[in-house]
C-alpha positions in Angstrom: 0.0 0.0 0.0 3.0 2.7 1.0 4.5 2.1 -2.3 0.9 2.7 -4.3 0.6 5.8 -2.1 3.9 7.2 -2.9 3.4 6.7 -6.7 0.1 8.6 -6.5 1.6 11.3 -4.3 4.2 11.6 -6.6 2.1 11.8 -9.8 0.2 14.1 -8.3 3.0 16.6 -7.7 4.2 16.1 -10.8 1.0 17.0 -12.7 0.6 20.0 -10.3 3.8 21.2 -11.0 3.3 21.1 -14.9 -0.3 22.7 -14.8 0.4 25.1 -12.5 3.3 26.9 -14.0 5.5 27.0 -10.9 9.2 28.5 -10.9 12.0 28.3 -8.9 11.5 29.3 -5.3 7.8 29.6 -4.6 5.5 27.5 -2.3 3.4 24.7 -2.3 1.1 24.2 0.7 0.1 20.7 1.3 -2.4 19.4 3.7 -2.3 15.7 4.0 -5.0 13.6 6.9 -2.9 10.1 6.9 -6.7 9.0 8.0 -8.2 10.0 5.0 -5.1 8.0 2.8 -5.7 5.0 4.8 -10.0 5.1 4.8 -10.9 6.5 8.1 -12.3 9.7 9.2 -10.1 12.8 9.1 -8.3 13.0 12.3 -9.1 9.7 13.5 -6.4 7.0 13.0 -3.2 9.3 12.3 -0.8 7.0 10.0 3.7 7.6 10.6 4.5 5.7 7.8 1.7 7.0 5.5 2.9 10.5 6.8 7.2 9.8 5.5 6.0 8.2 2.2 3.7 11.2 1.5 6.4 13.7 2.6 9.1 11.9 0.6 7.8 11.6 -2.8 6.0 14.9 -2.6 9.5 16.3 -1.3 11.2 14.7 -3.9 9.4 16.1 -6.8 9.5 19.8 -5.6 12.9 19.9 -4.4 14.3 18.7 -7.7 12.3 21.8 -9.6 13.2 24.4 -6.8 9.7 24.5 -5.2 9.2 25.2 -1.6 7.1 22.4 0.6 5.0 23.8 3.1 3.0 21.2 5.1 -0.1 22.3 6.6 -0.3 21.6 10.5 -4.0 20.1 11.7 -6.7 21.9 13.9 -5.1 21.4 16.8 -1.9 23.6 16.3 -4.2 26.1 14.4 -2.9 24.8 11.3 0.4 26.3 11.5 2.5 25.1 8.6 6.2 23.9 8.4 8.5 25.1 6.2 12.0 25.2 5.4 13.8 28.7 7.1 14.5 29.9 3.6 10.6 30.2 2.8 9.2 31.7 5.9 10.1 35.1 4.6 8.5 37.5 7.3 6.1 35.2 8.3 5.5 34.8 12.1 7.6 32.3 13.8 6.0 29.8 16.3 7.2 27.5 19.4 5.5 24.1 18.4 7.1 20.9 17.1 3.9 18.6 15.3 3.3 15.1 16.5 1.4 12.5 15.0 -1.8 13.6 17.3 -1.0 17.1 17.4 -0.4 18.4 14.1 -0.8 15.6 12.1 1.7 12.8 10.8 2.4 14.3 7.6 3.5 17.7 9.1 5.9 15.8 11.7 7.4 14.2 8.5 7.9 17.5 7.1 9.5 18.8 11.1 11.8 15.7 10.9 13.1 15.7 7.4 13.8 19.1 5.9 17.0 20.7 5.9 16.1 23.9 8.4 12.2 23.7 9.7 10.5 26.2 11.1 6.9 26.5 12.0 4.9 29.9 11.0 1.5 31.1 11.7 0.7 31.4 8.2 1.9 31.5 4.9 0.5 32.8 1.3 1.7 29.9 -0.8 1.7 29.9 -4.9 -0.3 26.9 -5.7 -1.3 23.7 -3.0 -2.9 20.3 -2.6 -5.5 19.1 -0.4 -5.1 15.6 0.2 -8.1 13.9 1.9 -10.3 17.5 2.7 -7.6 19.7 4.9 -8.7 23.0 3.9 -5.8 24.6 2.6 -7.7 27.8 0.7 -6.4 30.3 4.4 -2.9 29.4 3.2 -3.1 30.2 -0.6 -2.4 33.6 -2.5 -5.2 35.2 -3.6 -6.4 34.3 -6.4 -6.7 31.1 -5.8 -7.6 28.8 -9.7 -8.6 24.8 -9.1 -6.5 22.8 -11.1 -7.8 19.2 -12.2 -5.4 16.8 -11.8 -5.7 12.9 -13.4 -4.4 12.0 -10.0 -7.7 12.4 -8.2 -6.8 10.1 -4.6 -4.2 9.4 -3.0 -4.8 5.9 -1.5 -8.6 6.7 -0.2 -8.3 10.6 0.1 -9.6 12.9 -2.7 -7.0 15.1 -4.2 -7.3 19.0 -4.9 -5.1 21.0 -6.6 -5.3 24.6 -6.8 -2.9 27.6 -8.4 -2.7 31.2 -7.7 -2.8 34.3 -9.9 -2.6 37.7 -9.4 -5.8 39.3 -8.7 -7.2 41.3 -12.2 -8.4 45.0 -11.3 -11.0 45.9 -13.8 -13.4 43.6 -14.8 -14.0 41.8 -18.1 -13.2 44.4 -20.2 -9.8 45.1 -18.3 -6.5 44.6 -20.1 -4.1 42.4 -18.6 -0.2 41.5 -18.6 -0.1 37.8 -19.3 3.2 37.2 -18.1 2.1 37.9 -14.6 -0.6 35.4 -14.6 
């Protein structure tokens, strides 16, 4: 089952990072339930080696093109996300180190594998995936564009992709610079 999950988690940040245009140093947001991956209600049966298979093939994929991973935090630590240092910008710094039951197993991946991790507040990332209904929309830029990806689940969790633009002042009849979408 790990293996069919990272292959899926992989595709699926593969295919995000084709469709959504992303460049060198900006942010993907990812909120991951492990319970959702394995069949279970969201928050109910937090999975370690669901969360490192996740982390690592995700990691893998945006690493190699130059793309921050930000990994959402649960509920219970106010979905604070973790982040490598070098993306946290000016972004509030907090005191909290996730756990499987307190921040989710994904996130504690994230804590325990990247090079410098910090934990922020908040962050206004340039595209994301929701794997398994984590509501990641209070961490993405405005304005935030769904992207429909071929990889739909990851193991039993839905997949949703979204990408960001640069809101348009104006209305329909505004012209725009297209280089900046």
């Amino acid at each position: 089952m790990s293996t069919d999950i990272a292959e899926s988690a992989r595709a699926a940040a593969v295919e995000l990072c084709e469709k959504s245009g992303l460049v060198k140093g900006q942010i993907v947001i990812v909120g991951c339930s492990t319970s959702e991956i394995a069949g279970f209600r969201l928050g109910t049966n937090s999975n370690t080696d669901i969360g490192v298979a996740v982390f690592e093939a995700l990691y893998s994929v945006f690493n190699q093109h130059g793309i921050f991973l930000a990994a959402q935090c649960c509920e219970h630590l106010n979905r604070a996300v973790i982040t490598e240092r070098a993306a946290a910008g000016g972004w509030e710094i907090v005191n909290v180190i996730p756990t499987p039951k307190a921040g989710g197993s994904f996130a504690t991946a994230a804590y325990k594998n990247l090079r410098d991790p910090v934990a922020i507040s908040e962050i206004r990332a340039d595209a994301g995936l929701d794997i398994g209904n984590t509501l990641i929309g209070m961490h993405l830029k405005r304005v935030a564009i769904p992207l429909r990806l071929e990889t739909s689940n990851i193991g039993k969790a839905a997949v949703v992709a979204a990408r960001t633009r640069l809101p348009l002042i104006g209305g329909s009849r505004a012209t725009y610079d297209e280089k900046l979408l």
